[in-house]
C-alpha positions as CSV (number, residue, x, y, z in Angstrom):
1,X,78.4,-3.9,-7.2
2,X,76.0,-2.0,-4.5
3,X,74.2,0.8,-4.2
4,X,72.0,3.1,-1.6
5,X,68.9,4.4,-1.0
6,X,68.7,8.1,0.0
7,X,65.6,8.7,2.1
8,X,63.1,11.9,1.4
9,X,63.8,13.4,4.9
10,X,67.5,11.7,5.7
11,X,68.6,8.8,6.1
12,X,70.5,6.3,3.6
13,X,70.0,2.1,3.7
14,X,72.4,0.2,1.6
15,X,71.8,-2.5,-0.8
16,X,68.0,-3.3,0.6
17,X,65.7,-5.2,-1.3
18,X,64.1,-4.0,-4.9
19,X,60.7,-4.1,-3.1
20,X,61.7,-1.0,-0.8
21,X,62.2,1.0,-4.1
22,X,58.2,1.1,-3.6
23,X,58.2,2.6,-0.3
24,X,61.1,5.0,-1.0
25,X,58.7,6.6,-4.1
26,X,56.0,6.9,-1.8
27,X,57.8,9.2,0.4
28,X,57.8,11.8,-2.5
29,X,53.6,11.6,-2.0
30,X,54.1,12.4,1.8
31,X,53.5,15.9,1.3
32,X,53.9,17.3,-1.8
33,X,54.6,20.7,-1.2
34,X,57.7,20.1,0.9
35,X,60.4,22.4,-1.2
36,X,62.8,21.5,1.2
37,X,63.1,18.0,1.0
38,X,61.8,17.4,-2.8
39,X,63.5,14.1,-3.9
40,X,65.1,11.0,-3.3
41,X,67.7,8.9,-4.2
42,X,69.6,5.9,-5.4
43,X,73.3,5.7,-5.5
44,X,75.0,2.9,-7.4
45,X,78.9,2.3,-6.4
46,X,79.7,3.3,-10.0
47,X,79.2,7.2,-8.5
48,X,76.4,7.2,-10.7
49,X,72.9,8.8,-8.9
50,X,69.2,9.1,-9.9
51,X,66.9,11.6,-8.1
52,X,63.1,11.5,-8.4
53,X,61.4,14.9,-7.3
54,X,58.4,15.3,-6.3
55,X,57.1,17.2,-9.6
56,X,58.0,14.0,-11.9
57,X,61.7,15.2,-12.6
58,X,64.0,12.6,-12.5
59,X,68.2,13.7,-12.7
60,X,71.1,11.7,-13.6
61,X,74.6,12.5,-12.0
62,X,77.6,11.3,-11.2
63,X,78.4,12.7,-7.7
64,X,82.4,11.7,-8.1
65,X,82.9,13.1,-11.0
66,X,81.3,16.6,-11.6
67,X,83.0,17.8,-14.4
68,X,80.3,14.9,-16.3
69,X,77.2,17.4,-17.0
70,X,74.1,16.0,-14.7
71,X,71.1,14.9,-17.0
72,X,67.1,15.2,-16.5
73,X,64.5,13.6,-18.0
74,X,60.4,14.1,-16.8
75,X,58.2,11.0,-16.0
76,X,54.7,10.4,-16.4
77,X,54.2,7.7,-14.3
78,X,56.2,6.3,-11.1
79,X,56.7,3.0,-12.6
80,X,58.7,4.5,-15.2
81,X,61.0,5.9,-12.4
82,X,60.9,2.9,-10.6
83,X,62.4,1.0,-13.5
84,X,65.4,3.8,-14.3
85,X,65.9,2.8,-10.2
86,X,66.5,-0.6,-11.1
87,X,68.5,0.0,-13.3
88,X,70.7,1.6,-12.0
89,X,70.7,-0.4,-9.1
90,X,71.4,-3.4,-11.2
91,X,74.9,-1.2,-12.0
92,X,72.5,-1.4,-15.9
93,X,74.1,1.7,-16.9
94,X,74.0,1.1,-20.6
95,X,70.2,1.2,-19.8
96,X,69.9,4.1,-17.7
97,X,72.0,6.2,-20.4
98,X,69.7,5.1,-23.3
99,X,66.6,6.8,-21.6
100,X,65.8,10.7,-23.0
101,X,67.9,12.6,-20.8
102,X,68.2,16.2,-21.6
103,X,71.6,18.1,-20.3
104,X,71.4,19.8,-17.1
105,X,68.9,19.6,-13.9
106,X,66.2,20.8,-15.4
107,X,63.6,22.3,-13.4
108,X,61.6,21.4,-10.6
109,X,58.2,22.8,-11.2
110,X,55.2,20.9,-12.9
């Protein structure tokens, strides 16, 4: 199994190394209040996605299937998104579906 890294402003990069996972979560501190590019991205073969927004949201969705409701979930600290990343990078998707996901997007605001 692979997976891909969606870029802040464009741009994906297949199966890089877990130490780019860094750089791709400190594009979300590039400029903060950028509404039109909020979030990035990892995509694991599976069809299964996690976004990280800049306000701390995080989202779970399957971008194949979109009848499956997308999940949210809110994160204090960046290493906690870092590791749902993994995760799902890993194709750990029993894992990444134990977390505290709520139904929906959520909300994108603070």
């Amino acid at each position: 199994m692979s997976f891909h890294i969606s870029h802040r402003y464009g741009g994906d990069d297949p199966d890089v190394p877990f130490s780019a996972l860094d750089s791709l979560l400190a594009e979300l501190r590039e400029n903060p209040d950028d509404l039109e590019h909020p979030c990035v991205a990892v995509v694991h073969d599976s069809d299964w996605a996690i976004a990280v927004f800049t306000s701390g949201l995080v989202t779970l969705e399957n971008v194949d299937e979109l009848e499956i409701e997308p999940r949210h979930l809110r994160v204090e600290r960046p290493e906690d998104a870092r590791q749902l990343l993994v995760d799902l990078a890993q194709g750990h998707l029993d894992v990444v579906f134990a977390a505290e996901w709520l139904p929906g997007y959520g909300t994108n605001s603070a």
